[in-house]
C-alpha positions in Angstrom: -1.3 -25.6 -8.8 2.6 -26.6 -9.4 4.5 -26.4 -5.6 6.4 -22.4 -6.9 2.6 -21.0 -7.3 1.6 -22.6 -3.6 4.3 -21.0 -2.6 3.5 -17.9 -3.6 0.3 -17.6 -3.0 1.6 -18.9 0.6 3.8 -15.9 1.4 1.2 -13.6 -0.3 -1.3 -14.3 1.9 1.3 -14.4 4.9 2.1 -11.0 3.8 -1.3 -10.0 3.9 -1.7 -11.0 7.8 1.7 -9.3 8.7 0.2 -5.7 6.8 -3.0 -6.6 9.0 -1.1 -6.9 11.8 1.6 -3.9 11.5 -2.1 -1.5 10.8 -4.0 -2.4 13.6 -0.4 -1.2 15.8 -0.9 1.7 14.1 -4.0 2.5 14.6 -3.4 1.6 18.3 -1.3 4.0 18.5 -2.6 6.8 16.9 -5.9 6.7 17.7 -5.8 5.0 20.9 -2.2 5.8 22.8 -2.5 9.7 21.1 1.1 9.3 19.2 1.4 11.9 16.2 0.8 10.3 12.8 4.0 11.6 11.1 6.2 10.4 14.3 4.4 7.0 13.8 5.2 6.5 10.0 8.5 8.0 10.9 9.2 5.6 13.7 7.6 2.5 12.2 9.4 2.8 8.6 12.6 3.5 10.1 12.8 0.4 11.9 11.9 -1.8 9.2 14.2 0.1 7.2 17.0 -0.7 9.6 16.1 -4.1 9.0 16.6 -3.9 5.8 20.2 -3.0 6.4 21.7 -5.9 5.4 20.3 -5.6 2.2 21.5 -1.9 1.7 25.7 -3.1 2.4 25.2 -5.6 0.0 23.8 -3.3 -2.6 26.0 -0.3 -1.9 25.5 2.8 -2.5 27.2 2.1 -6.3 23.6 0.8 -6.8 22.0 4.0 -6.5 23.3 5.0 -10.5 20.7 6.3 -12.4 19.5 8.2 -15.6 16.4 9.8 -13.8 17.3 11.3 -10.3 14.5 13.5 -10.1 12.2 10.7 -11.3 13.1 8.7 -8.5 12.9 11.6 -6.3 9.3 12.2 -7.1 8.2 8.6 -6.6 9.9 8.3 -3.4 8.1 11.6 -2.1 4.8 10.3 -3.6 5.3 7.3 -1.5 5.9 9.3 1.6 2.9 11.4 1.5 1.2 8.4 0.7 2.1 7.0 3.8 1.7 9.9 5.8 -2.1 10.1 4.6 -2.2 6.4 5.5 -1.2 7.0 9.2 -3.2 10.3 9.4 -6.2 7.7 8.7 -6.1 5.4 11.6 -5.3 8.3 13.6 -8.9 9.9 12.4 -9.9 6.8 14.3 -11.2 5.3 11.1 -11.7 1.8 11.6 -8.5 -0.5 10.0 -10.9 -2.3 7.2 -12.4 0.8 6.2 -8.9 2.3 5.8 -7.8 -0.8 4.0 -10.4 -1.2 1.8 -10.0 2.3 0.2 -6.5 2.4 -0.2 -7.4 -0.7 -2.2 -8.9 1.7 -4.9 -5.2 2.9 -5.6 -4.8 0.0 -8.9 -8.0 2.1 -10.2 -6.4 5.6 -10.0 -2.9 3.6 -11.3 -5.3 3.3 -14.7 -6.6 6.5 -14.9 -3.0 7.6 -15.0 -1.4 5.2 -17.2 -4.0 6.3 -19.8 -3.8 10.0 -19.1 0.1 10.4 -18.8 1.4 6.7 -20.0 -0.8 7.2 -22.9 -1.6 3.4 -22.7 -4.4 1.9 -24.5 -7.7 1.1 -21.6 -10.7 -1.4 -22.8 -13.8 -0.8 -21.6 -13.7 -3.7 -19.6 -10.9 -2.0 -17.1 -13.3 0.9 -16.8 -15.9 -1.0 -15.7 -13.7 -2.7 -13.3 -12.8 1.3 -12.4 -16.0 2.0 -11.9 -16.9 -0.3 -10.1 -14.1 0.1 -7.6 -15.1 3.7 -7.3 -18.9 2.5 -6.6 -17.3 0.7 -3.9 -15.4 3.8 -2.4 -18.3 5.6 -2.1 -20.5 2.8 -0.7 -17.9 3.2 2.5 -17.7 7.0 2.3 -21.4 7.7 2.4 -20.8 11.0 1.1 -25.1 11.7 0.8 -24.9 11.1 4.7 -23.4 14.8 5.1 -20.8 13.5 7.4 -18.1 13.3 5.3 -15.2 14.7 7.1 -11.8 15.8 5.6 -10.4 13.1 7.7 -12.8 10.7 5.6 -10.4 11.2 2.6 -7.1 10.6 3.8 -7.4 7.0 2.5 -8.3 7.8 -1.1 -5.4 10.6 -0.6 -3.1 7.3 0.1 -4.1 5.6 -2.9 -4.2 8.6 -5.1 -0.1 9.1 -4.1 1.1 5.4 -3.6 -0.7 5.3 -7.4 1.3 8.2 -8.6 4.2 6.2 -7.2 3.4 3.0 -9.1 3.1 4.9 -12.2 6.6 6.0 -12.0 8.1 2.8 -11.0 6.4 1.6 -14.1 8.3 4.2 -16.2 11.4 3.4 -14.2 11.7 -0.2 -14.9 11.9 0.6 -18.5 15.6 1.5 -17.6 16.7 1.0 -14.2 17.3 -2.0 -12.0 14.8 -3.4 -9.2 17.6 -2.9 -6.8 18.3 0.3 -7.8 14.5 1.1 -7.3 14.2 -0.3 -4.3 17.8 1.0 -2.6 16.5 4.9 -3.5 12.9 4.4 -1.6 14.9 2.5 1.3 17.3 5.3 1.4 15.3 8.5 1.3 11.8 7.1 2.6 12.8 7.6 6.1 14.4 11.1 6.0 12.0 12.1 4.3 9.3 11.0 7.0 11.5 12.6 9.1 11.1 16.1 7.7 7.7 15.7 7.8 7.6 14.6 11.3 9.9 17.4 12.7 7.5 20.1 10.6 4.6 18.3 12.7 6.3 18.7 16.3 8.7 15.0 16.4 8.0 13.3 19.2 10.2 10.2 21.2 8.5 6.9 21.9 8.6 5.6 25.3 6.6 2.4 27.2 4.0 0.6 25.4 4.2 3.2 22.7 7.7 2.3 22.0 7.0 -1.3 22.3 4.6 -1.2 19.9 6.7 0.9 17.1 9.1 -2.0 18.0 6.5 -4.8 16.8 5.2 -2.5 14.2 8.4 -2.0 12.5 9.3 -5.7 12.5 6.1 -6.4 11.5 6.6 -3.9 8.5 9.7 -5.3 7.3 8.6 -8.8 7.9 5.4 -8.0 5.6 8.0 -6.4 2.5 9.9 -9.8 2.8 7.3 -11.9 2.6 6.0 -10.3 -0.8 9.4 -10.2 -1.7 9.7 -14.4 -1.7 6.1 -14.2 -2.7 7.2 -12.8 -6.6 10.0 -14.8 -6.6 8.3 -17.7 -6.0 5.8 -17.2 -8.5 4.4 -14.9 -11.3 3.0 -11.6 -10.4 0.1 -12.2 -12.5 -0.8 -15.9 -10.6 -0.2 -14.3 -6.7 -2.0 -11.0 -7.6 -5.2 -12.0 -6.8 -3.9 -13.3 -3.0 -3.0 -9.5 -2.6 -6.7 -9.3 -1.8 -6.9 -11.4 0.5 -5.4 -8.8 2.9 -8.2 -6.6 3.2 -10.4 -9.8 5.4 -7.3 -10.1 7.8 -7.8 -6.3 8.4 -11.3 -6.8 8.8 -10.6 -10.1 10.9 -7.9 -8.0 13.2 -10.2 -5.2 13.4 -12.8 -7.7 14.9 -10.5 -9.8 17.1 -8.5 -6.5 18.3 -11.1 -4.2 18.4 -14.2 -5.2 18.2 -15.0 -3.8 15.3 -16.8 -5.0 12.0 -18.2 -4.2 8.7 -22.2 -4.1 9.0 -24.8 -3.1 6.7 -24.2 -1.9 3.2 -20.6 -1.5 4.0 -20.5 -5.1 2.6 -21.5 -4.2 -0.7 -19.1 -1.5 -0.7 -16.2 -4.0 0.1 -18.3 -6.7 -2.3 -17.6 -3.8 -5.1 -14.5 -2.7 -4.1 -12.9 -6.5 -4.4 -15.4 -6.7 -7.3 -13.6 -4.1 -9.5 -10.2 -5.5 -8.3 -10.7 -9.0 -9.4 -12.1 -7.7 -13.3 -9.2 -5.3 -13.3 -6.8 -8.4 -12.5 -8.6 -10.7 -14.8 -8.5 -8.3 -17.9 -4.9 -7.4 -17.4 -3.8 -11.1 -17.5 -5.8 -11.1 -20.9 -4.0 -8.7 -22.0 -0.6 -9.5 -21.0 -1.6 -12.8 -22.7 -2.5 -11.1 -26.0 0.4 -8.3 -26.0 3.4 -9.3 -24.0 5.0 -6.4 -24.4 2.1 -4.5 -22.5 2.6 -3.7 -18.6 -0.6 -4.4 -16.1 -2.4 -1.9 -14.9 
């Protein structure tokens, strides 16, 4: 491993600890100190973004040029409601790995989408990395238990959207710049939690639960720039597979934080869930190997 790939994989898996980190405030409190969902993603996003403000001058708003407004539009919203279902989870008092690990089915529903509206090409192989992802989801949902609650599916909700979202920054980078990506989802991601949170009944922070927003939000942005210096460093393909990583540092805060663990056949779920993921990483570096023209599922 050349010293760029160490250092990729480095700030992946750094970014994977900060995510951990910035969930289990979240789910602190949500579930624990009683603060509304939306006013959390609200709260939490727009401190990172303000972080990110820096950024934003240097860009200006000149950067913000495009050929598909409502395209961008769409993927921004996607992403909100994405995170909105995130937050609603931890607030079900869900525990953080269970969360984690099925959001982490979102690069699944990402290829039942490229084929069905991309109209890209699937092997079997990325179905039965699909499927076995899916396996995995319902391993931790125990739907045949009859205690699947609504509030049971706000994770797949999250990974259904933030997949929507991917797909359209897929389509997007066929003609627009990263920055320009990235400076509309800075801009309109927090007003747009904002909407949402006013429609819910907004709500100021104060104390511990401000505090916490506070570490949350630095937490948040901290986590974007790691992954940030992590694809610089190295190719998406090599520091893909560290992405994973993430979902035992949620498991490891959930343990250290709150006591809680994975037991029983909710390791086979995970086992399938990270299963799926590594064939469906495996087979797409095959394949941008064999057609570089092709974008990774």
């Amino acid at each position: 491993m050349n010293q760029s790939n160490l250092k990729g994989a480095f700030y992946m898996v750094l970014a994977g600890m900060a995510f951990a980190a910035a969930n289990a405030v979240t789910f602190k409190v949500t579930a624990f100190l009683g603060f509304k969902s939306q006013s959390d993603a609200f709260w939490q996003y727009a401190i990172a973004t303000a972080f990110s403000l820096p950024f934003i001058w240097r860009a200006g708003l000149a950067a913000m040029r495009t050929q598909h407004p409502w395209l961008h539009g769409c993927r921004v919203v996607l992403s909100a409601l994405g995170v909105q279902a995130f937050t609603a989870a931890f607030a079900s008092g869900m525990p953080v790995w269970q969360v984690v690990a099925l959001v982490m089915t979102s690069p699944f529903f990402v290829l039942i989408g490229a084929t069905l509206f991309l109209r890209e090409q699937v092997s079997a192989n990325r179905w039965i990395a699909a499927t076995l992802g899916f396996a995995g989801a319902m391993v931790l949902l125990r739907p045949w238990d009859n205690t699947l609650g609504l509030s049971a599916l706000w994770p797949l909700v999250a990974a259904i959207c933030w997949a929507g979202a991917s797909l359209m920054t897929k389509r997007l980078t066929r003609d627009e710049s990263q920055v320009t990506i990235t400076m509309w989802l800075l801009l309109l991601l927090t007003p747009i939690n904002g909407a949402l949170s006013l429609q819910a009944g907004f709500e100021w922070p104060s104390g511990e639960i401000l505090a916490l927003l506070l570490v949350g939000g630095i937490l948040m942005f901290a986590a974007q720039h790691l992954l940030t210096l992590s694809y610089a460093a190295a190719d998406a393909t090599f520091v893909q597979p560290f992405d994973d990583l993430k979902l035992f540092s949620n498991i490891l805060v959930s343990w250290l934080i709150f006591s809680d663990i994975p037991t029983g056949s909710y390791w086979l779920g995970i086992l399938l869930i990270l299963s799926g993921s590594a064939w469906l990483l495996w087979t797409s570096r095959k394949s941008v190997t064999a057609e570089p023209s092709a974008l990774p599922a």
